[in-house]
N, C-alpha and C positions, 0 to 999 in steps of 0.2 A: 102514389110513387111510381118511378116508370121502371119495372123491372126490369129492364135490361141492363141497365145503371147497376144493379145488384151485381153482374159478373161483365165491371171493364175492367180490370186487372190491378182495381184499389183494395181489394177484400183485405190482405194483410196491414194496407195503413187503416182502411175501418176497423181492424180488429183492435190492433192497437190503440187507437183513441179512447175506441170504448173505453178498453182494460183503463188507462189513465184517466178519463170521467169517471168509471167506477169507485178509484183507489180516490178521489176527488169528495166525491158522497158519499162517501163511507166515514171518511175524516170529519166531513159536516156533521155526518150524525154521532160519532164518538165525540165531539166538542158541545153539542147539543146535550148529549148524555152525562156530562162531564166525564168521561174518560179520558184518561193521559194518553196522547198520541204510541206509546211504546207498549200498550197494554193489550191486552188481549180482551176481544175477540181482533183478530187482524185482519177480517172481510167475511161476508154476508156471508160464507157457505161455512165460518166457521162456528156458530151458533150453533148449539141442539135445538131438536127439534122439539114443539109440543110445550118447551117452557116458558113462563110467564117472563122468562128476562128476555126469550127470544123473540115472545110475540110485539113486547115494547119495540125491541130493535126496528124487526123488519117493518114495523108500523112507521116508526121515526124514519127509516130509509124510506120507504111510500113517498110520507110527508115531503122532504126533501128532494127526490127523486122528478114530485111534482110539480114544485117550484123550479126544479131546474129546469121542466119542457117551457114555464114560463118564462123565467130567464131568456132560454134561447129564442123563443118568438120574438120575445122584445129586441134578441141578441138581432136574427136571422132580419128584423124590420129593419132595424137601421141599418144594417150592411146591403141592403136595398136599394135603401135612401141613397146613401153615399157611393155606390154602384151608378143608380140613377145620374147621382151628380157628374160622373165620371162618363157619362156616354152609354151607357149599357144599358141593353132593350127588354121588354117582356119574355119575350123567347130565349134572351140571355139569362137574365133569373132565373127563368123556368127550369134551366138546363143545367145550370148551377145547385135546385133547390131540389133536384129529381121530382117537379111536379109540369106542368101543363104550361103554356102561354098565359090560358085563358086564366087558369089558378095562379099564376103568378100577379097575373092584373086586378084579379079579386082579391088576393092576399094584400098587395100592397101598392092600391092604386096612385098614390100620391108618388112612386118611390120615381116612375117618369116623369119627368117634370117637362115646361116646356121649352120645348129643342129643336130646332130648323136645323137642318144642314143646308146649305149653299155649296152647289156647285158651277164652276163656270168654265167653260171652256174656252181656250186663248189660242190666236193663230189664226191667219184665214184659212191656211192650206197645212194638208197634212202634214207631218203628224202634228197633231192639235195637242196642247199643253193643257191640264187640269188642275184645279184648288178648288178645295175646301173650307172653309168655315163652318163653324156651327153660332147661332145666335137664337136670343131668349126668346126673340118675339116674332112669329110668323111673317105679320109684316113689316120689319124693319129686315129680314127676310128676303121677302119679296120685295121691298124697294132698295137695298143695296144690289141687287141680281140687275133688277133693272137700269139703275144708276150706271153700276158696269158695263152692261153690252153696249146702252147709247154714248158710254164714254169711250170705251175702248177700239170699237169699230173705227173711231176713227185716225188710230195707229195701225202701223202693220202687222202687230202682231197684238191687236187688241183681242178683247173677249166677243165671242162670236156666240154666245149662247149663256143660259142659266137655268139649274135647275134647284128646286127646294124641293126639300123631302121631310117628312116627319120624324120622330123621336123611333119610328119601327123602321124606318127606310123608305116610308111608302111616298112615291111622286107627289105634291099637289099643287103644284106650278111651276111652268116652265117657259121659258122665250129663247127669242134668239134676232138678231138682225137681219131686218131686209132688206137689200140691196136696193129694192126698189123704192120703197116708202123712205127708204133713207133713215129709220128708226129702228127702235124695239117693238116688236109685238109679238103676242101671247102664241102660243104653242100648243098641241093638245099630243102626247108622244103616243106611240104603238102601244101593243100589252105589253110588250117582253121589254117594255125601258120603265114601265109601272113601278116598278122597287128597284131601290140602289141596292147593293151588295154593300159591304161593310167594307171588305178588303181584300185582299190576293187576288188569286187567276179569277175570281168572279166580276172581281172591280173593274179589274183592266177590261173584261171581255165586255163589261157592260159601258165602261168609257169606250171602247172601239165602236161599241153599235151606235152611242150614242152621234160620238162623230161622225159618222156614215150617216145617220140619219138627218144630221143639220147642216151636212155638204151636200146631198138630194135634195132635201128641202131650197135650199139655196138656188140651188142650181133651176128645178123647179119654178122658183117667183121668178128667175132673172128671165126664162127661158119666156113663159108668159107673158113678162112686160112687151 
């Protein structure tokens, strides 16, 4: 677990859960015991100590107790899964689950599933417009990306570029139109356009590099011809 997560300023809503899973398993185990919901003992610290009605108890609390960590696994898997389905990354989990990237991925490798993002960018000249998609299959992916720049270039405000990114954000295909060839062809970008940002001032800044780098590049083949 990542202790710093221990003091972000949740302490009083974890406290209270707890208390509520508590008063939760407690009820499990007085139903288990057949004891009437209004009966006493009324929570684990209300038992004496040392007696054979307490040892039963706190054993049947155990019991219980134990089933609930597996409960939540099974809980904490499928809100993964369905996390996954919803666009959310390893590192997302991770940070959700106060554990690691990498433990996120071993915990529940299946819960990413597989996810392209598409992005492409539209306009010949500044400021350049951006969209997204996401789609199932890398190469349907890669060939709508492609499809769009040889189509759109030839509007004025067609798509001038595309990039696909993985289910982590990471780059692994890109194009863009060349003036000269008259087509689409493949792209190889800097380090610092390697991973998309998800959203806010990191997206914009990394859509603004990206434009700059495919009106150089442009500028570049035309200058060459």
């Amino acid at each position: 677990m990542d202790e710093t997560r221990l003091d972000d300023g949740h302490g009083e809503q974890r406290t209270g859960f707890a208390a509520v899973l508590q008063e939760l398993l407690w009820a499990e185990v007085k139903r288990r015991e057949g004891i009437a919901e209004g009966e006493p003992p009324h929570g684990v610290d209300g038992l004496g100590p040392g007696s054979p009605a307490a040892r039963r108890l706190h054993l049947r609390h155990l019991e219980v107790a134990a089933e609930c960590g597996e409960v939540a696994q099974r809980v904490m898997g499928e809100a993964a899964v369905r996390a996954g389905r919803a666009g959310a990354s390893f590192p997302e989990m991770g940070e959700a689950a106060c554990i690691t990237r990498q433990s996120a991925r071993q915990r529940w490798p299946q819960a990413v599933g597989t996810r392209w993002y598409l992005h492409t960018l539209t306009g010949r000249r500044h400021p350049h417009g951006v969209e997204q998609s996401m789609l199932r299959s890398r190469d349907k992916a890669v060939s709508t990306g492609w499809a769009a720049v040889r189509k759109g270039e030839a509007g004025t405000g067609g798509t001038v570029a595309a990039v696909v990114c993985d289910s982590e954000r990471r780059v692994v295909w890109s194009c863009l139109f060349d003036p000269v060839q008259y087509d689409a062809v493949a792209t190889e970008l800097p380090g610092d356009l390697a991973s998309v940002p998800e959203g806010g001032d990191d997206h914009a800044r990394w859509v603004s590099r990206w434009g700059l780098f495919v009106d150089t590049e442009l500028e570049r083949r035309t200058a060459r011809s």
